[in-house]
C-alpha positions as CSV (number, residue, x, y, z in Angstrom):
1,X,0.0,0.0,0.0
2,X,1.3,3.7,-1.0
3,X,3.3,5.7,1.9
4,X,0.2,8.1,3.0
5,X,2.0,11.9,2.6
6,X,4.5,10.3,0.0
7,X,6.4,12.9,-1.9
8,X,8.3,13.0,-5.2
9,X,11.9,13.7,-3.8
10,X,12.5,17.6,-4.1
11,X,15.9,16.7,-6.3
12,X,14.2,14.5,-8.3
13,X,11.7,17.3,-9.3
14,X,14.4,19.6,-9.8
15,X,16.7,17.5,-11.9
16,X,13.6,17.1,-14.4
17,X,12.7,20.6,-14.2
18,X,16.7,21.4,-15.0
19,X,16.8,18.5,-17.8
20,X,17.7,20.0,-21.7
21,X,16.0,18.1,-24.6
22,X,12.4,16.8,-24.8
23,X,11.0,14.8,-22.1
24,X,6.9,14.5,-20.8
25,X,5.6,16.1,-17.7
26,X,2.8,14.3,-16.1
27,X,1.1,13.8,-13.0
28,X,0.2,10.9,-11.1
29,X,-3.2,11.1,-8.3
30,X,-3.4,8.2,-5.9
31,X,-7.4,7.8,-5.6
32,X,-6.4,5.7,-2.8
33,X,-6.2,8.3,-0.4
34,X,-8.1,11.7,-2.4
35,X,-10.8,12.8,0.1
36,X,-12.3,15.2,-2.6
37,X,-11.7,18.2,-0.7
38,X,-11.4,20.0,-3.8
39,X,-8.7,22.3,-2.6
40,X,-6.3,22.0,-5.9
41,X,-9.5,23.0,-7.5
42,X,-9.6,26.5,-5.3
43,X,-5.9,26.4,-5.6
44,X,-6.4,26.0,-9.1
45,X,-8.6,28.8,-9.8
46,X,-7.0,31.5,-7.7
47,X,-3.4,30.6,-9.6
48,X,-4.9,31.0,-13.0
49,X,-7.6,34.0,-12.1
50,X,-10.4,31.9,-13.7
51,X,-14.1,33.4,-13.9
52,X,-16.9,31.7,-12.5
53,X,-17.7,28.6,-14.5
54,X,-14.2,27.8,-16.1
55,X,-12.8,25.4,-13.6
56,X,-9.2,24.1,-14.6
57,X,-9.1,21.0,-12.4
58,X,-12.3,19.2,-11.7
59,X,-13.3,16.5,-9.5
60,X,-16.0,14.1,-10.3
61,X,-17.4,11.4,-8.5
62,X,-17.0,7.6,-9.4
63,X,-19.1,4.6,-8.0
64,X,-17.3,1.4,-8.0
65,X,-19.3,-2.2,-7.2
66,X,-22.4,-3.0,-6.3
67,X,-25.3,-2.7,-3.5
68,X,-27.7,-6.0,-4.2
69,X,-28.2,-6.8,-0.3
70,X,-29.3,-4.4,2.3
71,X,-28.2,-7.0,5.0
72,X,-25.2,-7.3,4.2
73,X,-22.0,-4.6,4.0
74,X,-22.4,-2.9,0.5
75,X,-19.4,-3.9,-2.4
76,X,-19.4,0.0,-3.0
77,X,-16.9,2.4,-2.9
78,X,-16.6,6.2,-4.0
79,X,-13.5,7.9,-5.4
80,X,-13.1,11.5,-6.3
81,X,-11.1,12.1,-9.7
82,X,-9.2,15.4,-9.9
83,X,-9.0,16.1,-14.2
84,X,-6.9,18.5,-15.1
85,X,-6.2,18.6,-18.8
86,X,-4.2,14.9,-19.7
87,X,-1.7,17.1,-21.9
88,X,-1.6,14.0,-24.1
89,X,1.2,12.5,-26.0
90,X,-1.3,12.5,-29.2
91,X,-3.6,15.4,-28.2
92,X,-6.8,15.1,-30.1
93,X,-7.8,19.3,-29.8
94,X,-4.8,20.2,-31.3
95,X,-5.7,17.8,-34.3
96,X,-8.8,19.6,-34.3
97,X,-8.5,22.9,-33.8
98,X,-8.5,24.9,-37.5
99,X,-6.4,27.8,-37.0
100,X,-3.7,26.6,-35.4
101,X,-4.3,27.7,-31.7
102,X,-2.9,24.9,-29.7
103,X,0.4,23.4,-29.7
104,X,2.6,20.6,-27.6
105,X,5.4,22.2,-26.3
106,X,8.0,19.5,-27.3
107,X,11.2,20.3,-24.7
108,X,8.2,19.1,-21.9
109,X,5.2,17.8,-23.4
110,X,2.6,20.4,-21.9
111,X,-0.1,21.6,-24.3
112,X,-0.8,25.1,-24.5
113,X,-3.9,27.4,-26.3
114,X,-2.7,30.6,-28.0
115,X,-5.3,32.7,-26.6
116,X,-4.3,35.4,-29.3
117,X,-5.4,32.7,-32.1
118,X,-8.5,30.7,-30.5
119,X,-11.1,32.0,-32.2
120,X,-13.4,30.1,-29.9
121,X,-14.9,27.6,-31.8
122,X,-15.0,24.6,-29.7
123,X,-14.2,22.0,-31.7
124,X,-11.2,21.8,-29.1
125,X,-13.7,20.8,-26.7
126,X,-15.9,18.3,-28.8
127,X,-12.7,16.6,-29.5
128,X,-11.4,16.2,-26.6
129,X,-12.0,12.6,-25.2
130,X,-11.8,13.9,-21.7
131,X,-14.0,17.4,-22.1
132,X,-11.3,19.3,-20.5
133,X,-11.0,22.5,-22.7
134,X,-13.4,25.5,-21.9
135,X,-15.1,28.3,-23.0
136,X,-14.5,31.4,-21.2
137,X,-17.5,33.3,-22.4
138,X,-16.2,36.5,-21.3
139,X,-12.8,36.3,-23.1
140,X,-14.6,34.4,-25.6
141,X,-11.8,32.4,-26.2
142,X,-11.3,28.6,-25.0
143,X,-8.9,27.9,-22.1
144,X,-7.4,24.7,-20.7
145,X,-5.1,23.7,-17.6
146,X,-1.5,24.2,-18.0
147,X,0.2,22.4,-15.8
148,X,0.8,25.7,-14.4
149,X,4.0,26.4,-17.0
150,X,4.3,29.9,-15.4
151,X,5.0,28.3,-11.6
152,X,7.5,25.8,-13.5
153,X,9.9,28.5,-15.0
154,X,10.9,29.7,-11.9
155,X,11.4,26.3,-10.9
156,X,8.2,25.5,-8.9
157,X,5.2,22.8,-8.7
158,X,1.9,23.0,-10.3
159,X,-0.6,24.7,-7.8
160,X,-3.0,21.5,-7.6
161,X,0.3,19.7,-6.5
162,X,1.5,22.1,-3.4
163,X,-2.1,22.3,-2.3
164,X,-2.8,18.6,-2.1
165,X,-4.1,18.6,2.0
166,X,-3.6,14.4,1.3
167,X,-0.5,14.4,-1.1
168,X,-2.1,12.1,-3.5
169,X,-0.5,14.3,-6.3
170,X,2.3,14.2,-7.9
171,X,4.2,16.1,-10.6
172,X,7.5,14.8,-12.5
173,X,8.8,13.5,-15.8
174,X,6.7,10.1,-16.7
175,X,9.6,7.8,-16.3
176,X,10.0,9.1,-12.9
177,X,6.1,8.8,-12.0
178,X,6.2,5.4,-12.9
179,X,9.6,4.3,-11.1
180,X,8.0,6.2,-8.1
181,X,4.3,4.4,-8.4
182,X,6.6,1.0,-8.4
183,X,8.5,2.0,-5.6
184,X,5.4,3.4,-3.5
185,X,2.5,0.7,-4.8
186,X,5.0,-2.0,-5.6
187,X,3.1,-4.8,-7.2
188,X,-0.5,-4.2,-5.8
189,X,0.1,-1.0,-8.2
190,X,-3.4,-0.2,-10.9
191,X,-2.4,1.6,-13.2
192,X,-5.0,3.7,-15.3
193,X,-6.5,6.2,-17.0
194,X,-9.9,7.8,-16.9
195,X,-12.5,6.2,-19.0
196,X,-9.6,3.9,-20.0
197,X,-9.1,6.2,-22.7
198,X,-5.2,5.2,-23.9
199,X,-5.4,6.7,-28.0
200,X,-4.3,10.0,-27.2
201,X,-1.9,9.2,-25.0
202,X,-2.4,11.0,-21.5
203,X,-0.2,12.3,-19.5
204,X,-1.8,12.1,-16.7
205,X,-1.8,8.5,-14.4
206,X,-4.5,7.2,-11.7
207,X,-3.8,4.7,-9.2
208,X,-6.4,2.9,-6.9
């Protein structure tokens, strides 16, 4: 079982954030211990100076099992999904998008949207397997997480990640999250991704 409070080592974090030539960031979120308190949402929001109804980082709800008999203890469980934008390896809105407005950073994998050429179309959205990008109706433009690439310039975590109140985030280059989810989950590890949804490639790993 993981280490409750288990961090990515601060030089590992740095090393990545210091490495020349391309690599992926991602982000791994233990569901094991997420107690949907929806602070890297707030923490979200505040960093990016989002308007009401554009929410970078949601978390939904998901049922797993069953409840047949009332007498006896019910097979269900809940777990809350943070999802931020999967910045994926193949990312579907950027095949999408007809002017040219989103683009995959290849020294670190992140996918950005030119907010200078979205001309707010949506096909971003509709193609998106994961419904992350958004329409900020008073900007009229579509926005999307970023992995916070501002805070990572000067060397920092994403804000979702320092907020975490139950450090079931974590932020690195992929090779490292998955050496670390070995280390941590060992071979009880479950490695997945929402809606099993593995064509685009995201960048962004669940454990439970």
């Amino acid at each position: 079982m993981a280490e409750v409070g288990a961090l990515m080592p601060e030089e590992t974090v740095q090393a990545s954030l210091k490495k020349k030539g391309p690599k992926q960031y991602a982000l791994w979120v233990d569901l094991e211990y997420c107690i949907g308190c929806h602070a890297c949402t707030m923490a979200c929001k505040a960093e990016n100076n989002t308007p009401v109804g554009v929410d970078y980082n949601r978390v939904t709800e998901v049922e797993v099992g069953e409840f047949r008999d009332p007498h006896q203890t019910p097979g269900l469980r809940v777990y809350f999904v943070p999802m931020p934008c999967m910045h994926c390896g193949k990312p579907a809105c950027q095949a999408a998008c007809p002017v040219g407005a989103i683009t995959k950073r290849k020294e670190d994998g992140i996918v950005l949207i030119n907010k200078d050429k979205c001309i707010g179309c949506r096909y971003c959205a509709w193609a998106c397997p994961f419904g992350h990008p958004q329409f900020n109706a008073e900007a009229q433009v579509m926005e999307k997480c970023t992995l916070c690439v501002h805070r990572l310039e000067k060397g920092l975590r994403p804000a979702c990640v320092d907020t975490c109140v139950a450090r079931t985030r974590f932020f690195g280059e992929v090779d490292d999250l998955i050496r670390l989810m070995r280390e941590k989950r060992a071979a009880r590890v479950s490695l997945g991704f929402v809606g099993g949804t593995t064509a685009t490639e995201p960048s962004v790993l669940y454990t439970r």
